[in-house]
VOTISE-440347 format. One line per 3 residues: number of its first residue (from 1); for each residue x, y, z of C-alpha. Coordinates in steps of 0.02 Angstrom, whole numbers, plus 50000, padded with zeros to 5 digits. Example, Ala and Ser with C-alpha at 12.3 -4.5 7.8 and 13.67 -1.06 7.14 Angstrom:
1> 50615:49775:50390; 50684:49947:50357
END
This chain:
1> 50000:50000:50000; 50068:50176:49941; 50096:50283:50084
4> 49957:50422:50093; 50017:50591:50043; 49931:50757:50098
7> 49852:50796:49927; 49751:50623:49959; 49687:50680:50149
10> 49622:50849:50051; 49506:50750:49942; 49457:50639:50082
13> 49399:50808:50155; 49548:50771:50285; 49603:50948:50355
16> 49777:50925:50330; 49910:51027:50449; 50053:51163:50405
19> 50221:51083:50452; 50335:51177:50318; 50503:51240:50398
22> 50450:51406:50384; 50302:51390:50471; 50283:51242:50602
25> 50171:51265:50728; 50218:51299:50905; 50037:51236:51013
28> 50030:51073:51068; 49875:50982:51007; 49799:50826:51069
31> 49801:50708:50953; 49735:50584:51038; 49592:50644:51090
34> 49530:50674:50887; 49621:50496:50849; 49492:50421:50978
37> 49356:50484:50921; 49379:50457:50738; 49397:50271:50795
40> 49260:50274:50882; 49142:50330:50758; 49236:50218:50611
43> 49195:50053:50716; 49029:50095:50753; 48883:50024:50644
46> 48719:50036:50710; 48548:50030:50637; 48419:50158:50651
49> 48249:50111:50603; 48325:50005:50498; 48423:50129:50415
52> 48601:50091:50412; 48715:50228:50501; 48912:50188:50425
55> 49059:50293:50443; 49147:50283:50271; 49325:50288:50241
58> 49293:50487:50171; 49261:50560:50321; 49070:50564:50316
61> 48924:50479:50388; 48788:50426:50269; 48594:50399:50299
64> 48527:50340:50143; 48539:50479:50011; 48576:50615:50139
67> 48755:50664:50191; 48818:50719:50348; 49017:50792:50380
70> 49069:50704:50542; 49182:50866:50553; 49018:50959:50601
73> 49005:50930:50784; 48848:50999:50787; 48750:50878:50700
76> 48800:50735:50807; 48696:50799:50968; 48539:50780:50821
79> 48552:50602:50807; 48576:50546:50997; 48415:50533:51018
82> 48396:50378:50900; 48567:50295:50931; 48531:50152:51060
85> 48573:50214:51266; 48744:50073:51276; 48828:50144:51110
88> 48792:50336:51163; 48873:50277:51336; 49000:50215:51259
91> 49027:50352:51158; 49021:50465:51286; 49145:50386:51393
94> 49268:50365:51257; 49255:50538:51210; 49334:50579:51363
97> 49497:50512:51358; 49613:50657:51307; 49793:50614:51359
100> 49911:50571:51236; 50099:50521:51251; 50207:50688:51257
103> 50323:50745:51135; 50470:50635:51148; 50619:50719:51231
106> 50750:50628:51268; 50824:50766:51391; 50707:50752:51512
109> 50713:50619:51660; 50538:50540:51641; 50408:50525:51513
112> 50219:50553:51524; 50124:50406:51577; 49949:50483:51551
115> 49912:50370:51430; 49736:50264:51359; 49792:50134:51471
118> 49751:50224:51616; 49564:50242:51574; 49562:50050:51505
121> 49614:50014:51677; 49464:50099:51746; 49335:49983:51615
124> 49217:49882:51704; 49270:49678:51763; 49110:49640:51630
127> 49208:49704:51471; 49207:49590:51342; 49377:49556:51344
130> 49366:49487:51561; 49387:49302:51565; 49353:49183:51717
133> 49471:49096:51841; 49449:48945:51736; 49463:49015:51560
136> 49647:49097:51616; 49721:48923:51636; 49646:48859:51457
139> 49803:48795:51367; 49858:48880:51182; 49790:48708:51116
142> 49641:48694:51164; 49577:48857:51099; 49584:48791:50944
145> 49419:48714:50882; 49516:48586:50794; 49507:48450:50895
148> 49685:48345:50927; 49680:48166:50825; 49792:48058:50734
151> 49794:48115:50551; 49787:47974:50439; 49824:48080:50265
154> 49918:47993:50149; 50024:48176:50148; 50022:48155:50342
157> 50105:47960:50302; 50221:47999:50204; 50315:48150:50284
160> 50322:48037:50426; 50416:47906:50349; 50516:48077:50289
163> 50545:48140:50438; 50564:47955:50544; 50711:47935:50415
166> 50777:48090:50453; 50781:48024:50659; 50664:48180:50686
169> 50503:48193:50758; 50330:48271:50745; 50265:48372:50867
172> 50067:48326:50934; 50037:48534:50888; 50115:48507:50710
175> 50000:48334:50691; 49842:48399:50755; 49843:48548:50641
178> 49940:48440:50490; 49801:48514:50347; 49748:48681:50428
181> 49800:48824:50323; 49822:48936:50470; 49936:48843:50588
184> 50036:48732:50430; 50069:48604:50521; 50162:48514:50391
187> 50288:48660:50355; 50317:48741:50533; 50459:48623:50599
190> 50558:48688:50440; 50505:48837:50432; 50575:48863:50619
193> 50725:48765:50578; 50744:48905:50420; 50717:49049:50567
196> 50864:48970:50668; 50977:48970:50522; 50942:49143:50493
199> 50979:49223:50651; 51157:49233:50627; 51106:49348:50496
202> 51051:49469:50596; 51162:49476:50738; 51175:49643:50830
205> 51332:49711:50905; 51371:49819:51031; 51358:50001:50960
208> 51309:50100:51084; 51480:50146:51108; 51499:50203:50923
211> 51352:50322:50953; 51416:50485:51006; 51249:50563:51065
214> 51136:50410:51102; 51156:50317:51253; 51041:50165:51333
217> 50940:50281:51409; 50888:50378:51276; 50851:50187:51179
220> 50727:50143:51308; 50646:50320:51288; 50615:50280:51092
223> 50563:50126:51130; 50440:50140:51263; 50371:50262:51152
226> 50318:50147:51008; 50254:50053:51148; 50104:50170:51165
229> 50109:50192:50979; 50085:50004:50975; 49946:49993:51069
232> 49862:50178:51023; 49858:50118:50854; 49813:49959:50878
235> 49971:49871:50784; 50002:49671:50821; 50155:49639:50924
238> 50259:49586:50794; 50248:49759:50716; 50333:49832:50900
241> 50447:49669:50883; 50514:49716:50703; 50541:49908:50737
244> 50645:49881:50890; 50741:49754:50792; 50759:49873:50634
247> 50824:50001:50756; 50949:49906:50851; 51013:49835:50659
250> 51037:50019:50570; 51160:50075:50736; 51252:49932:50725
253> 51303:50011:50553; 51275:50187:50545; 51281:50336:50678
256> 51139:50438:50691; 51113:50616:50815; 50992:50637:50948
259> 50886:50771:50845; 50841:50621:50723; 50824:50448:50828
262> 50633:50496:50845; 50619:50517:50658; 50717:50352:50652
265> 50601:50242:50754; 50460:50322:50653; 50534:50244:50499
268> 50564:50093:50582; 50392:50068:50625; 50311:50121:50482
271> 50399:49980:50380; 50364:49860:50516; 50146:49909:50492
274> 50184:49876:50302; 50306:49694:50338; 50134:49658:50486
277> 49988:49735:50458; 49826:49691:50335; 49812:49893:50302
280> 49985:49984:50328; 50036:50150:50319; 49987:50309:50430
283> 50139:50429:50387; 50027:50589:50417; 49980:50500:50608
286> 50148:50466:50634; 50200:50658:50581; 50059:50728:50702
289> 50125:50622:50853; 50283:50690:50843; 50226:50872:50842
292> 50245:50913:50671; 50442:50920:50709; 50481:50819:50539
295> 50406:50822:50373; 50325:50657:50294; 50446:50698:50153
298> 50572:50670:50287; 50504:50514:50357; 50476:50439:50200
301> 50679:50449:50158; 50725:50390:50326; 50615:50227:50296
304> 50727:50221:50119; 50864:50236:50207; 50802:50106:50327
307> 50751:49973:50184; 50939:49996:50113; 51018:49970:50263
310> 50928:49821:50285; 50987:49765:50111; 50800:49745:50084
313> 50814:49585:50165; 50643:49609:50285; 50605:49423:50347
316> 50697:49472:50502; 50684:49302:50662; 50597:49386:50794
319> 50587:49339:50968; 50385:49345:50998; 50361:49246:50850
322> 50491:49105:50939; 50403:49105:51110; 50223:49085:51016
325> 50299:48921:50938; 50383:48872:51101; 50219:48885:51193
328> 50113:48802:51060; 50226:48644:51067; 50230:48637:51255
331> 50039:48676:51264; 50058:48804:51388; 49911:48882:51485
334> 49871:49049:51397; 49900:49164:51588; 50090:49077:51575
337> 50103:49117:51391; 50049:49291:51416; 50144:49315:51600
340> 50328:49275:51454; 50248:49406:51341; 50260:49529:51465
343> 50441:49484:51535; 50494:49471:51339; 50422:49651:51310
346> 50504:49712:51464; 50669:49662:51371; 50654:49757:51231
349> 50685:49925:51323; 50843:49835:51411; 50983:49870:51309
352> 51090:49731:51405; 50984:49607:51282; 51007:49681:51136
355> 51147:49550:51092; 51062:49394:51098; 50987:49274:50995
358> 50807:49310:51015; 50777:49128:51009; 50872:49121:51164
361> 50789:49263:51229; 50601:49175:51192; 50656:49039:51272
364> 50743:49095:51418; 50581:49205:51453; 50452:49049:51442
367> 50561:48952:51565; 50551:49112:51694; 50360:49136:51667
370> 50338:48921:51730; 50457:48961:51888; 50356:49119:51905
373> 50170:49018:51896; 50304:48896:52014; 50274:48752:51869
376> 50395:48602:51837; 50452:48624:51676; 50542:48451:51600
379> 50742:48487:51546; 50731:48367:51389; 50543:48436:51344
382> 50641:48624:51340; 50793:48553:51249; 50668:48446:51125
385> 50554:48614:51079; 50679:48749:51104; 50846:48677:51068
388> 50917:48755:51221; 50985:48657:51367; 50956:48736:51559
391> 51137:48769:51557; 51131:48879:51399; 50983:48992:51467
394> 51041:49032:51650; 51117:49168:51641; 50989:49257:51516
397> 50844:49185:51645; 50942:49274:51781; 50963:49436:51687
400> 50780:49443:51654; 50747:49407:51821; 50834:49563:51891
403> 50766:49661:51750; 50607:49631:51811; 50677:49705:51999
406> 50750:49851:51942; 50613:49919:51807; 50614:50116:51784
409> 50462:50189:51860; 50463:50338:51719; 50458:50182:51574
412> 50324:50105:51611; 50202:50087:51453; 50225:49888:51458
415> 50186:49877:51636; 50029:49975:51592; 49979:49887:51465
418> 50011:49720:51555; 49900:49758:51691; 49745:49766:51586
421> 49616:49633:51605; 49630:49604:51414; 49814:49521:51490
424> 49739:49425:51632; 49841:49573:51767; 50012:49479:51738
427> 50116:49639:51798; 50030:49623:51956; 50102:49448:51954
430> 50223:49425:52116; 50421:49409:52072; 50557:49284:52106
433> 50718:49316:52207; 50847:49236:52143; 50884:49124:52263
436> 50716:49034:52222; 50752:49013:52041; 50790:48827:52026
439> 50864:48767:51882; 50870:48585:51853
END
C-alpha cells in the first residue's frame, strides 16, 4: 500500500496541517483525543429504524441519500436521540479520554504516563475482553476448535516416513493441525529450523559505544514510546517486535544524532505496519504524534534509508514469533504464555539484551514465566522444543529476572499495558528472588 500523501487527505475532506520549515506550529494539540474519536465513530455500525448509520473511509456519515460531515460537531447531538442508550454511553465515555503520550524528549528524566491505558484500567470487570478463573488456565491448544487426533492423510504418512528417516520427530501441535492452512502444520518444523539458520544473519553488536549522542537511556525512551504507539494504534506485536529490531540493526552500522532517533524509530515502524499489518501506512499519524517536528517527506527517506540498510532483506527472526511456537509445542496455559509476553516486552527497552539470539531470549523468558506460575518444567521437553539446554539459558533467565527488579518507574508503558484485564493482570504477578530460581 502507497503511503498516503497530503494531497490524498484533502480529497478525503481530511484537514491536513502546516508543518513547512518556515512555518511549524508551536501549540501542542491533542492528538489523541481526535484519533479516539475518529475510531470510535469508524467502528461503530448501528441501525436506526433500519436505516444503516456507517462511517465511510471519506470522512462522512451517510443515511441513505443524505450526507452528513462528521467534522460538524453539531450535527451529532441531532442524532443521539435515535442511537441506542449502551453505544451513546460508550461514546460518551470514550470521548473523554484526552491524554496522549508527550512529545518525545529525550532530555528530560521521565516521560508522560497519562496514557489510554490508564482509562482501560478503569473499564468495568464485565468488558468483553474479562475472562474467568477457569478460562485463564485454558492451554494455547485447546483454543483451537480443531480438535487433537491422529491424522491418517496419505500427505500426513508419508512425511512421517520423511521425517522418521531423518531420526526427527513430529510434534502433537504440528499433527493435530497437519492440513489447517492457518497453523501449517506440515511446514512449521522447517520453517523454524529456516528461522534458526537465519539468526546469525542478523546479529547485533554492541554500538552503543559508536554512538556519540545516544546512550541506553535515551534507547529505552524511543522505545517505550512505540510502545504506546503500539497499542494507540492498535498494531500486532510483531509490528513493536520488528521496529525495535530494525532500530537496534541500522546502529550497528551507521551513527545517527539525537535530533533524528525519533524520526528514526518512526521509519522503523512504519515499515514494520507495512512487513505486519493487513492495512499499513499512517505517515501523516505518525508526523502529528511527533509534533509536526519532521516532514512526511522526511520520514519517508529515513524509511529508504532504513530498507537499504537492511539490504531489503525484511524476513527478520523475531523473538515473539519464537516464544508463540515454544508455547504452542509445550501447550502452555494461555496466563503463563501471556505472564513471558510481558517479561519478553520488558526486554526490549533493556539494552543489556540487545545481543542475543532472540531465540534464546524467547526461550529463556518461557522458562522464567513456569518458575514464576512455580510450574515444573521438564529439561529434555525444553531442549526437544527449544533447542536450548538449562545450562545455555541461566544466565539470560537470571538477567531477566533482575530486569524485572530494577524496572524504571518513568518507562512504564508495558507495565501499563500488562495490567489490563485484556492480559489477565500479569504485571501484578508476584516476582522471584533469585535464590528461588531453581534450575534443574
Amino acid at each position: 500500500m502507497p503511503p498516503i500523501t497530503r494531497n490524498q487527505l484533502k480529497k478525503c475532506s481530511h484537514k491536513t496541517e502546516p508543518y513547512s520549515k518556515e512555518n511549524r506550529p508551536s501549540d501542542k494539540r491533542n492528538a489523541l483525543s481526535d484519533l479516539v474519536i475518529d475510531n470510535v465513530v469508524k467502528e461503530t455500525v448501528v441501525s436506526i429504524d433500519k436505516e444503516e448509520v456507517i462511517k465511510s473511509s471519506n470522512e462522512n456519515v451517510f443515511i441513505k441519500d443524505k450526507i452528513l460531515p462528521t467534522e460538524n460537531i453539531s450535527e451529532i447531538p441531532k442524532l443521539k436521540n435515535e442511537f441506542p442508550k449502551p453505544i451513546i454511553a460508550s461514546l460518551t465515555e470514550k470521548k473523554l479520554i484526552t491524554n496522549e503520550p508527550a512529545r518525545l524528549s529525550l532530555t528530560d528524566s521521565s516521560v508522560s504516563t497519562n496514557t489510554s491505558y490508564q482509562t482501560a484500567n478503569n473499564e468495568s470487570v464485565n468488558s468483553k475482553y474479562s475472562a474467568s478463573s477457569e478460562e485463564l488456565y485454558t492451554t494455547v491448544s485447546s483454543r483451537s476448535s480443531i480438535p487433537f487426533e491422529i491424522n491418517q492423510s496419505e500427505l500426513y504418512q508419508s512425511a512421517v516416513q520423511e521425517v522418521t528417516c531423518n531420526e526427527d520427530e513430529i510434534f502433537e501441535t504440528d499433527q493435530a493441525h497437519w492440513n489447517n492452512f492457518m497453523y501449517v502444520g506440515c511446514y512449521a518444523r522447517e520453517i523454524f529450523k529456516y528461522l534458526r539458520q537465519r539468526e546469525d544473519q542478523f546479529n547485533v553488536t554492541d554500538y552503543i559505544n559508536n554512538q556519540n549522542e545516544l546512550t541506553p537511556r535515551h534507547r529505552a525512551i524511543v522505545v517505550n514510546w512505540l510502545v504506546h504507539l503500539q497499542e494507540m494504534y492498535g498494531l500486532n506485536h510483531e509490528v513493536l517486535y520488528m521496529a525495535v529490531k530494525i532500530i537496534d540493526l541500522y546502529l550497528s552500522k551507521n551513527e545517527i544524532s539525537k535530533d533524528k532517533f525519533q524520526l528514526l524509530a518512526s521509519g522503523a515502524i512504519l515499515i514494520a505496519s507495512k512487513i505486519d499489518e493487513r492495512e499499513p501506512g499512517f505517515p501523516y499519524d505518525l508526523v502529528k504524534q511527533c509534533k509536526f517536528i519532521y516532514t512526511e517527506d522526511e520520514l519517508f527517506v529515513t524509511e529508504r534509508e532504513l530498507a537499504k540498510a537492511l539490504n531489503y532483506d525484511i524476513n527478520v527472526p523475531l523473538s515473539y514469533v519464537f516464544l508463540r511456537r515454544f508455547a504452542r509445542c509445550m501447550m502452555c496455559q494461555m496466563f503463563l504464555l501471556t505472564l513471558a509476553r510481558y517479561i519478553l516486552e520488558c526486554s526490549l527497552l533493556d539494552y543489556t539484551f540487545v545481543t542475543l539470539k532472540d531465540s534464546l531470549k524467547a526461550a529463556a523468558a518461557l522458562y522464567l514465566a513456569f518458575k514464576m506460575c512455580f510450574k515444573t518444567i521438564n529439561a529434555k521437553d525444553l531442549k526437544k522444543f527449544t533447542g536450548y539446554d538449562v545450562k545455555e539459558i541461566e544466565s539470560t533467565v537470571i538477567a531477566l529476572n533482575n530486569m524485572l527488579h530494577t524496572q524504571c518507574p518513568d518507562l512504564s508503558a508495558v507495565k501499563q499495558k500488562y495490567l489490563h484485564e485484556t492480559f489477565y493482570q500479569v504485571a501484578s504477578k508476584s516476582l522471584l528472588s533469585n535464590s528461588k530460581l531453581t534450575f534443574d
